[in-house]
Residue frames relative to the residue before (quaternion, step in Angstrom):
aa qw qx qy qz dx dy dz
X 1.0000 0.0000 0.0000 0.0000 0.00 0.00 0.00
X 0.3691 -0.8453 0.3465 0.1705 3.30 -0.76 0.90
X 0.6581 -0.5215 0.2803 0.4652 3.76 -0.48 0.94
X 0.6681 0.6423 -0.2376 0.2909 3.49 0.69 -1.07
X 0.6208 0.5622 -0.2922 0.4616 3.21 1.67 -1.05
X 0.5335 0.7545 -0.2851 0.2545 3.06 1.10 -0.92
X 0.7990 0.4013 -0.0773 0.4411 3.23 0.86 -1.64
X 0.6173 0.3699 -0.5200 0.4602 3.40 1.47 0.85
X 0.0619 0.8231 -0.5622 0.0512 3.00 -0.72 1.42
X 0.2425 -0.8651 0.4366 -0.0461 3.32 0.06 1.19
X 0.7324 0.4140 -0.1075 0.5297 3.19 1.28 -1.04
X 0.7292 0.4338 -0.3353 0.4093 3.63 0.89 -1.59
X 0.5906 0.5536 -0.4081 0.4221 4.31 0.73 -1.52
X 0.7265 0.3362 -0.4087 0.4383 4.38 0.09 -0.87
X 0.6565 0.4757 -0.3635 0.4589 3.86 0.98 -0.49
X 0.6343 0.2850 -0.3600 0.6219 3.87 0.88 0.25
X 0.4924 0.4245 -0.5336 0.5409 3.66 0.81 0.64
X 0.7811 0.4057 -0.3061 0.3627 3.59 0.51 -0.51
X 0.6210 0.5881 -0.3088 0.4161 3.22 1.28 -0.32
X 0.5943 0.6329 -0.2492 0.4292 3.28 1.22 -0.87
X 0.6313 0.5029 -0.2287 0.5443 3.09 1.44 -0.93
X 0.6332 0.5269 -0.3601 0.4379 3.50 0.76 -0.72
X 0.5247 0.6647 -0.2097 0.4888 3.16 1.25 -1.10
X 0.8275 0.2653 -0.1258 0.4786 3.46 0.08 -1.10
X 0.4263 0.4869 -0.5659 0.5109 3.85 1.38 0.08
X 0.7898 0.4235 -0.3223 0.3049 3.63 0.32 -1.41
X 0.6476 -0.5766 0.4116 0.2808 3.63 1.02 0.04
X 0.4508 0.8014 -0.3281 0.2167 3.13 1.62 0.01
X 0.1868 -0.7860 0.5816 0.0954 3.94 -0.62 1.45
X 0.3049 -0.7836 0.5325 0.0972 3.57 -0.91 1.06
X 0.2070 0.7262 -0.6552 0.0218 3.64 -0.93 0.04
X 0.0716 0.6835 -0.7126 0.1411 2.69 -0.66 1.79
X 0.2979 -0.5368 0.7890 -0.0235 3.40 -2.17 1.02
X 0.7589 0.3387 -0.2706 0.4860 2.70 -1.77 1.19
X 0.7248 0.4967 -0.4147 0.2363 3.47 -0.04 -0.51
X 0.3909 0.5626 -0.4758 0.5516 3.65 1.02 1.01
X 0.4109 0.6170 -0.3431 0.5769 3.60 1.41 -0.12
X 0.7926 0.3069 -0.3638 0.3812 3.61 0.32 -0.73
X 0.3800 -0.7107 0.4670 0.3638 4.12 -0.41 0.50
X 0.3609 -0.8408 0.3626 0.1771 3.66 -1.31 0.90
X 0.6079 0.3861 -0.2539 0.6457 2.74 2.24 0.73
X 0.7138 0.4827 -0.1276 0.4912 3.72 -0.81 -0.13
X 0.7659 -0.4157 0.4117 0.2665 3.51 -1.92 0.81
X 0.3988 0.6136 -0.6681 0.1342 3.94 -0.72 0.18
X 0.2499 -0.6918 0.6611 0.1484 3.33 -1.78 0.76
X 0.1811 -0.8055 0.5134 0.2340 3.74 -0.53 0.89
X 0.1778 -0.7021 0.6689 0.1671 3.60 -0.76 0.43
X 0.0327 -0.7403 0.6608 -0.1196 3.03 -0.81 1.83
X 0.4394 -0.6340 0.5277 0.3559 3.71 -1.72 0.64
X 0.4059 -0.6853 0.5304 0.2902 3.62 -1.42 0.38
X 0.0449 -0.7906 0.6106 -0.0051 3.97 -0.84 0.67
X 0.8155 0.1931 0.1241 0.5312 3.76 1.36 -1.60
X 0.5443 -0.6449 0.4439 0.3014 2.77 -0.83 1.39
X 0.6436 0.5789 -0.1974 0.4601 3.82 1.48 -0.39
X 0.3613 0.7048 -0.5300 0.3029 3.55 1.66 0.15
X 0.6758 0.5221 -0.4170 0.3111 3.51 0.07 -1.10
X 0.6147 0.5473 -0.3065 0.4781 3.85 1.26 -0.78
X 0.8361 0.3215 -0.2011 0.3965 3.30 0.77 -1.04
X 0.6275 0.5690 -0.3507 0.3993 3.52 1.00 -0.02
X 0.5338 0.4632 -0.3681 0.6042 3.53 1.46 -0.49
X 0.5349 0.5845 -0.5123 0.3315 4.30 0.59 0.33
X 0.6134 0.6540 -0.2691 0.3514 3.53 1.28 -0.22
X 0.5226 0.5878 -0.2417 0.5684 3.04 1.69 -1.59
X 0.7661 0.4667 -0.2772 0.3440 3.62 0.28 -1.56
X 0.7129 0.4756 -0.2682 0.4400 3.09 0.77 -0.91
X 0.5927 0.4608 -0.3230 0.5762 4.17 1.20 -0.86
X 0.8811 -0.0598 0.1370 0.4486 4.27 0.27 -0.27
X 0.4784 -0.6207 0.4847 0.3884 4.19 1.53 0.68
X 0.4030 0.6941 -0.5412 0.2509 4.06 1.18 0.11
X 0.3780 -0.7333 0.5115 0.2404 3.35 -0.99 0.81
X 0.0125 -0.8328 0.5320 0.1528 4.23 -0.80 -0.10
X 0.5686 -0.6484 0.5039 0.0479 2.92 -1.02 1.90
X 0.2262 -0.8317 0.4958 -0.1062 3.56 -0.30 1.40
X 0.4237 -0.7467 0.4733 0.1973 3.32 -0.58 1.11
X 0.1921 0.8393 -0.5041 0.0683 3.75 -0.41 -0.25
X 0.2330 -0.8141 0.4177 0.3293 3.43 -1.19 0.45
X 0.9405 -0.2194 0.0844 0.2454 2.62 -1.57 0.26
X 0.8731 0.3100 -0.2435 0.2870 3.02 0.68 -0.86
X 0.3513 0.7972 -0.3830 0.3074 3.23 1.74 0.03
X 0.6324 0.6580 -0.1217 0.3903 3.65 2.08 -1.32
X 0.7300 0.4250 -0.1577 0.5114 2.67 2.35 -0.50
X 0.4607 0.5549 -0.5217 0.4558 3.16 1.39 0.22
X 0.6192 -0.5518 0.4065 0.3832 4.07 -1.78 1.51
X 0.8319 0.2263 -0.2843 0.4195 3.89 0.34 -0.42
X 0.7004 0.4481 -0.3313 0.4459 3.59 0.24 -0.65
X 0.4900 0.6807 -0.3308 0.4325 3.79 1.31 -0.60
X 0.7066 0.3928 -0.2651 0.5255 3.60 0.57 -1.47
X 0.6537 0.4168 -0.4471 0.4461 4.28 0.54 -0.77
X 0.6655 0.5673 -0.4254 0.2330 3.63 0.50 -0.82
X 0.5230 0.4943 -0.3293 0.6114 3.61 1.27 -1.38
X 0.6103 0.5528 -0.4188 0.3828 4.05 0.34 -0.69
X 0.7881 0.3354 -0.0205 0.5157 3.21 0.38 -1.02
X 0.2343 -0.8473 0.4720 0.0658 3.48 1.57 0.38
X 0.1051 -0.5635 0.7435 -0.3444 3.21 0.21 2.54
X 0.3875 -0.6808 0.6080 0.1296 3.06 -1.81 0.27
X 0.3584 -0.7574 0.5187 0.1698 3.71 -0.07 1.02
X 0.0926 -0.6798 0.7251 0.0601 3.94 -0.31 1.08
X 0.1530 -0.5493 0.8207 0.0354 4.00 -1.35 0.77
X 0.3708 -0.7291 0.5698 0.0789 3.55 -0.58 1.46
X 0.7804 0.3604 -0.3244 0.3948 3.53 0.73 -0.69
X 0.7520 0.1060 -0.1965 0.6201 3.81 1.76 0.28
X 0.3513 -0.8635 0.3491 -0.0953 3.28 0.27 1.57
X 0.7135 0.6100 -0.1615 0.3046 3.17 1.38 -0.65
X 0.4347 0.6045 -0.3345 0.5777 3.33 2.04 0.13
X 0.7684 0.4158 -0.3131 0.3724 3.16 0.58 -1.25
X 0.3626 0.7826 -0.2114 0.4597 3.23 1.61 -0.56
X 0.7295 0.2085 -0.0958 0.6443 3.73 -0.29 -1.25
X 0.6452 0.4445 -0.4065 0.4700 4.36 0.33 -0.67
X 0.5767 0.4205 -0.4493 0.5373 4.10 0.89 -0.19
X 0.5809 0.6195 -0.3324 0.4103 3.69 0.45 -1.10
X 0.8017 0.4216 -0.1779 0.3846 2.97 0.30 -1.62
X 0.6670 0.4233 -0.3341 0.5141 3.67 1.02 -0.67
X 0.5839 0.5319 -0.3217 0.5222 3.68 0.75 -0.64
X 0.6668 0.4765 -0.2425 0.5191 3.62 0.75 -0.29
X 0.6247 0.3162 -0.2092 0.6826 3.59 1.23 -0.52
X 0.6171 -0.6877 0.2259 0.3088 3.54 0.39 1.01
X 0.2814 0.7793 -0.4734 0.2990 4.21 1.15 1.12
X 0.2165 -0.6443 0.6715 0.2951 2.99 -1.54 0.05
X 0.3334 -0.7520 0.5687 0.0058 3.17 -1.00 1.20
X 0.0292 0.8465 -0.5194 -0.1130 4.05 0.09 0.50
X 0.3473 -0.8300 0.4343 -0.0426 3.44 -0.50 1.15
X 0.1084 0.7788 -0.5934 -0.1723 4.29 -0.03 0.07
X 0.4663 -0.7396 0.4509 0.1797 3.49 -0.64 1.19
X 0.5975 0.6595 -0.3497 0.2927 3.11 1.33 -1.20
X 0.3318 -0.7406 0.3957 0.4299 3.32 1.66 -0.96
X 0.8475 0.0599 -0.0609 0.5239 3.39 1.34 -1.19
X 0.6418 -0.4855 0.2496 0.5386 3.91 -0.55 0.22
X 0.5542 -0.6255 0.5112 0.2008 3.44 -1.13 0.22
X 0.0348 -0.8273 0.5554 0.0764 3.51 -0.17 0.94
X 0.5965 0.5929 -0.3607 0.4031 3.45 1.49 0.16
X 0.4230 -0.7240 0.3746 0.3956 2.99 1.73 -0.52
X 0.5244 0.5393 -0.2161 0.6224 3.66 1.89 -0.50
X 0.5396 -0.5671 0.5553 0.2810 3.51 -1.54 0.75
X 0.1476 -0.7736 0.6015 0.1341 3.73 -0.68 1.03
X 0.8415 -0.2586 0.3105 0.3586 3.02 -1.51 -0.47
X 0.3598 -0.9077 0.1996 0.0819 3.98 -0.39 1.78
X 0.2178 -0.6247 0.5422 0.5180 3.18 0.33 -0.60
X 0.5685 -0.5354 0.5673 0.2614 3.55 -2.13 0.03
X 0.3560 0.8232 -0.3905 0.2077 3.38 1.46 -0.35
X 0.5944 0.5321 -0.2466 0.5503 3.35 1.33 -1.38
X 0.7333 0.3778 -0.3997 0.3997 3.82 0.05 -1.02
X 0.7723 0.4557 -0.2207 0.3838 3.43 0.57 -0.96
X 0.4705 0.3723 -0.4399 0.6682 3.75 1.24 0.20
X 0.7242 0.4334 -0.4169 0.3376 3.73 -0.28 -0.31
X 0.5709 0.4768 -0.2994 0.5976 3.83 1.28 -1.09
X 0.7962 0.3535 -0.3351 0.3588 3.85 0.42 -0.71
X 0.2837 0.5879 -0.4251 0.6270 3.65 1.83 0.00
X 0.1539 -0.5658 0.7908 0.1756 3.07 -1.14 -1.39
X 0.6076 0.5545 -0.3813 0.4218 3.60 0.65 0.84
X 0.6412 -0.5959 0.2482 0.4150 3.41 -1.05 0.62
X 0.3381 -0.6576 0.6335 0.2281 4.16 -0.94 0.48
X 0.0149 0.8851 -0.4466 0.1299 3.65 0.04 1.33
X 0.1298 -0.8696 0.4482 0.1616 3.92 0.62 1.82
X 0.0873 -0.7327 0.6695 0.0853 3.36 -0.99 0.63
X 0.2041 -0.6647 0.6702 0.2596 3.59 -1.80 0.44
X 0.2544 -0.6259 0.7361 0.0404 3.60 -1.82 0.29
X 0.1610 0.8312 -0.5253 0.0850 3.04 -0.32 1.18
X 0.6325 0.5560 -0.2780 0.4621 4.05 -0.62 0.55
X 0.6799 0.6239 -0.2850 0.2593 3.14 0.99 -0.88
X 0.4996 0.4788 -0.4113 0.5933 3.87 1.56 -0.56
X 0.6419 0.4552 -0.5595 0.2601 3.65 0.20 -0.01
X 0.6142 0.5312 -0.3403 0.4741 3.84 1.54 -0.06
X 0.8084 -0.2210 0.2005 0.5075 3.10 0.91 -1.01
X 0.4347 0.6602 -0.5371 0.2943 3.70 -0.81 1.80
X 0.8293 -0.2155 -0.0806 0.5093 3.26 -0.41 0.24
X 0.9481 0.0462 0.0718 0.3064 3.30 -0.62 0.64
X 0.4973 0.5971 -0.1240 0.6171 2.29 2.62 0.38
X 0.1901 0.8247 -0.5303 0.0499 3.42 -0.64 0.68
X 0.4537 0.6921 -0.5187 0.2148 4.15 -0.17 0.63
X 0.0379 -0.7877 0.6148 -0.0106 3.25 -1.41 1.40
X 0.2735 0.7097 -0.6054 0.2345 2.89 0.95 1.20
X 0.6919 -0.6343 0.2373 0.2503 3.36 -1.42 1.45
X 0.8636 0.2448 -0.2557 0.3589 3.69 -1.15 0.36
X 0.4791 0.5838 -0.6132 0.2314 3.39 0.33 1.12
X 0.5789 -0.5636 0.4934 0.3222 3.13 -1.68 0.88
X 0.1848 -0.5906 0.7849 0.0303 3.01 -2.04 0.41
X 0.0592 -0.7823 0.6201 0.0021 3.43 -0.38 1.23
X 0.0850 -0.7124 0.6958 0.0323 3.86 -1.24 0.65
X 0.0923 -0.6876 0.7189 -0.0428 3.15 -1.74 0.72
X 0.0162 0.7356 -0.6764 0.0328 3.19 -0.84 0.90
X 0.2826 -0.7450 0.5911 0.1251 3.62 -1.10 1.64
X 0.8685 -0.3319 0.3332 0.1567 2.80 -1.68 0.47
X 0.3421 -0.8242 0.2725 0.3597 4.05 0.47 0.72
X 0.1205 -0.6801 0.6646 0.2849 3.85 -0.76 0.22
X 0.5288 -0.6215 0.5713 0.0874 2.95 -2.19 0.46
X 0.0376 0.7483 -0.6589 -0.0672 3.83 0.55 0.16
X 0.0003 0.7379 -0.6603 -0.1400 3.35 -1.52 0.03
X 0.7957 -0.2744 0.3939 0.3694 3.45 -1.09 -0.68
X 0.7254 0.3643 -0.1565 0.5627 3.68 -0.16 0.53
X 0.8223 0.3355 -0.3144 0.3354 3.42 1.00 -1.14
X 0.5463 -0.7101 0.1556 0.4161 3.65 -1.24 0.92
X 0.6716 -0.6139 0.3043 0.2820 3.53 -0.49 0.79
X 0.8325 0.2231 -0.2716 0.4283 2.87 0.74 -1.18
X 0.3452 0.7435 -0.3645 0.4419 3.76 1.30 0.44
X 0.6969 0.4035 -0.2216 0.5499 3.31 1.14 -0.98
X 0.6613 0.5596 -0.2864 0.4093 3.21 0.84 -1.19
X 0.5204 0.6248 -0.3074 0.4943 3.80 1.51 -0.24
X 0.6754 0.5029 -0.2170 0.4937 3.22 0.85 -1.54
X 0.5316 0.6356 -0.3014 0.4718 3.63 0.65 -1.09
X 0.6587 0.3413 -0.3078 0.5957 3.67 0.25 -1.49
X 0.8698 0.2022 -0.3606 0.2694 3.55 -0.27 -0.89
X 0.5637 0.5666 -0.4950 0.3408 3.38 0.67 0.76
X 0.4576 0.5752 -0.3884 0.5558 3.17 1.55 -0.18
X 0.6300 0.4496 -0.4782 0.4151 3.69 0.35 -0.79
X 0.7545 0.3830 -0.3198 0.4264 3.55 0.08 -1.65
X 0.5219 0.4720 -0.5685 0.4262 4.60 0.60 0.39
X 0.5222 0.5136 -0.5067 0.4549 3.62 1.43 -0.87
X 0.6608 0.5301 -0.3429 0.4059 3.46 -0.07 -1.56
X 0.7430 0.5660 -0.2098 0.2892 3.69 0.26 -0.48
X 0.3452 0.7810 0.0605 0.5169 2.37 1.89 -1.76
X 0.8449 0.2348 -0.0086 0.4805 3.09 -0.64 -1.73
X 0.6447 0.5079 -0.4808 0.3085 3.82 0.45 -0.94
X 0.6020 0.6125 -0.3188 0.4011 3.77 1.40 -1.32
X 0.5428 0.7877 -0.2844 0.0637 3.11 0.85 -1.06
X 0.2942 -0.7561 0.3950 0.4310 3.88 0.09 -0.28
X 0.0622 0.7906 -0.5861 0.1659 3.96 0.46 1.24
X 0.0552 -0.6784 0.7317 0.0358 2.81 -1.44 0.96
X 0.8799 -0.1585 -0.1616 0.4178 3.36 -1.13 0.54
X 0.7910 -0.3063 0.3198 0.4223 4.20 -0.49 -0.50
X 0.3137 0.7199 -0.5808 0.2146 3.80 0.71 1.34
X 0.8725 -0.3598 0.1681 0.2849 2.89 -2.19 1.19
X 0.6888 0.5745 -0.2018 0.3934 3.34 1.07 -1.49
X 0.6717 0.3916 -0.2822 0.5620 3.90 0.98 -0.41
X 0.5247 -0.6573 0.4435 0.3097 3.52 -1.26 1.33
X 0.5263 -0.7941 0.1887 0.2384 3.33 -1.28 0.24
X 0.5564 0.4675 -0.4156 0.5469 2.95 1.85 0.54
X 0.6700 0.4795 -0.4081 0.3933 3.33 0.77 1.00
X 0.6089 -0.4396 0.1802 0.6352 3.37 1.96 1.36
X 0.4992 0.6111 -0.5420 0.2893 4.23 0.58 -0.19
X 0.2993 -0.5771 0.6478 0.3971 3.24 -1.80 -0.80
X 0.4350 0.6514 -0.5754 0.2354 3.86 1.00 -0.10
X 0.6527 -0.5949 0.2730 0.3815 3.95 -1.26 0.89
X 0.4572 -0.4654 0.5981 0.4654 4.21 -0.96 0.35
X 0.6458 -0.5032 0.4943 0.2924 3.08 -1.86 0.73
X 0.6869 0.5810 -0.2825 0.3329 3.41 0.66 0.45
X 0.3626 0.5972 -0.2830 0.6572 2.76 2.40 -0.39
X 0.6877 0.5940 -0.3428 0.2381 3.11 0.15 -2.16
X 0.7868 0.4517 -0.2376 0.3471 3.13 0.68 -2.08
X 0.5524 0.5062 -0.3582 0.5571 3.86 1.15 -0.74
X 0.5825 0.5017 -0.4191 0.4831 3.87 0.71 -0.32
X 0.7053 0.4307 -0.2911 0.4820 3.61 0.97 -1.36
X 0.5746 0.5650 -0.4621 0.3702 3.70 0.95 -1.01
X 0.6736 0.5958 -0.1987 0.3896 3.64 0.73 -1.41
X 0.8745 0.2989 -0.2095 0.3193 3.59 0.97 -0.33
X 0.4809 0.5665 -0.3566 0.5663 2.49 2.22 0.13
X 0.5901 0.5636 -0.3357 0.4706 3.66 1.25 0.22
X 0.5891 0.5055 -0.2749 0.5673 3.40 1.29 -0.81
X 0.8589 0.1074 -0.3488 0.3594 3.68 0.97 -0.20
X 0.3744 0.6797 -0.4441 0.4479 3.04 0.82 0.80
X 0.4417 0.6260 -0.3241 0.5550 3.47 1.73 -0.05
X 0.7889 0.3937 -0.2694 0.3873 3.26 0.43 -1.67
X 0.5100 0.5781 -0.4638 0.4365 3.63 1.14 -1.45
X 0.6062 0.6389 -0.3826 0.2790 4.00 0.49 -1.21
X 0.7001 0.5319 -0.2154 0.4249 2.88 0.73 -2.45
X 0.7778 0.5112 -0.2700 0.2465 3.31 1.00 -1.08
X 0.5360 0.7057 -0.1051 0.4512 3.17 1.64 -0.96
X 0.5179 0.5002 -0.4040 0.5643 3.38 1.15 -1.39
X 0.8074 0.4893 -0.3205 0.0775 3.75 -0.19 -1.76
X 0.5711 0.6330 -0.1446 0.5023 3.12 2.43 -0.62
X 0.3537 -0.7493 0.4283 0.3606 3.25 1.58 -1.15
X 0.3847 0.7208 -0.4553 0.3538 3.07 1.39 0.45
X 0.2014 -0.7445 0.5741 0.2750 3.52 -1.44 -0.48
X 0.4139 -0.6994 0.5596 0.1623 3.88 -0.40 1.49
X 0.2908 -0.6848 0.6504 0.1533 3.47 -1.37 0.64
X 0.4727 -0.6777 0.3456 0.4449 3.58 -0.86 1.36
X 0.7246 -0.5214 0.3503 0.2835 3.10 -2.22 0.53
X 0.3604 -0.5930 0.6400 0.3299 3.96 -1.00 0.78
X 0.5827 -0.6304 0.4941 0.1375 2.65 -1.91 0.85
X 0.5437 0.5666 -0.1824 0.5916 3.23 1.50 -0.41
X 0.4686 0.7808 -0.3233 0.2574 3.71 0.81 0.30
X 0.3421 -0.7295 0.5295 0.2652 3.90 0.30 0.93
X 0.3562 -0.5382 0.6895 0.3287 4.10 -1.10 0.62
């Protein structure tokens, strides 16, 4: 795809006019670090952690703010299918990931990252009910080594206090803190899933970082729990995540049965 296409963006620049505004109705106070970290020319893929159903809004505030640069969000599929949010994504040229064939979205990150994008990426695959960075996928290392472009971990922190599971408050003046680390270099040759380790744990220690600035007061849901929170250990979480990906897989059933259809079992990789 050619650079040129890129820079008509009709759709994505009035939708970060509207956010900003939304933003600034809700009182929202950033503090981001790091954001000299992000390059104001050229291909980079940020690996970022997932917490809010509102990351994708708030992680492209760094780019804009370090050079008006726009970042090309993964996302799945079905978000592309939904009658309104479908027509802004292809607008705003996100990249639709189909979890059960991966390889489009795959070569379509490359390919933009190669035509000089930033591409932002959540390894985690699914939100974080721990509020900590779980366990990643390799997707990120291996689109970045097949780019040729820096792999650049960022944290997002604050955002489940507006809006994620089971969570909803916009009441005015909470912080959103960002961190963006320092870039790695994968290449060719190196072992993948080694890097893809390092990566996660560099993402953890921006949380840690992240979180120490933060303004906390005593021990709320929203702060992991080995970092003084009450939000569940990734071991809860995942028995939290196992459980709801079971509870809907019921309904798709309940529903299915009434149509006569038959439902295909539930991916582990599935957003609630």
């Amino acid at each position: 795809m050619a650079e040129a296409e890129f820079r008509r963006d009709p759709t994505y620049r009035p939708i970060i006019k509207v956010a900003k505004t939304f933003f600034r109705g809700l009182g929202v106070r950033f503090d981001i670090v790091g954001e000299d970290n992000i390059p104001l020319v050229g291909g980079a893929l940020l690996s970022i952690n997932h917490t809010s159903y509102l990351d994708f809004a708030l992680a492209g505030v760094p780019a804009d703010l370090r050079g008006k640069r726009l970042v090309r969000f993964m996302a799945k599929d079905s978000i592309f299918r939904h009658p309104v949010a479908g027509p802004l994504m292809r607008g705003m040229k996100h990249i639709p990931v189909d979890r059960e064939q991966g390889s489009q979205s795959f070569r379509d990150a490359v390919r933009y990252l190669k035509a000089g994008e930033l591409v932002g990426i959540f390894p985690e695959a699914t939100m974080s009910r721990s509020m900590d960075v779980k366990e990643i996928k390799s997707g990120a290392v291996r689109i970045a080594i097949a780019a040729g472009v820096p792999l650049i971990p960022m944290c997002v922190f604050g955002g489940a206090r507006l809006l994620s599971y089971d969570h909803r408050d916009f009441s005015r003046g909470t912080t959103v803190a960002m961190t963006i680390g320092t870039p790695m270099h994968p290449k060719r040759g190196d072992d993948t899933e080694a890097v893809t380790q390092e990566l996660r744990a560099r993402m953890r220690e921006l949380l840690d970082e992240t979180v120490a600035r933060y303004p906390v007061t005593g021990s709320p849901w929203w702060v992991p729990r080995r970092l003084g929170g009450t939000a569940p250990t990734l071991e809860q979480a995942e028995e939290l995540d196992r459980q709801a990906r079971a509870e809907r897989a019921a309904r798709k059933a309940a529903k299915a049965a009434k149509r006569g259809k038959a439902v295909p079992a539930p991916s582990e990789d599935t957003d609630g």
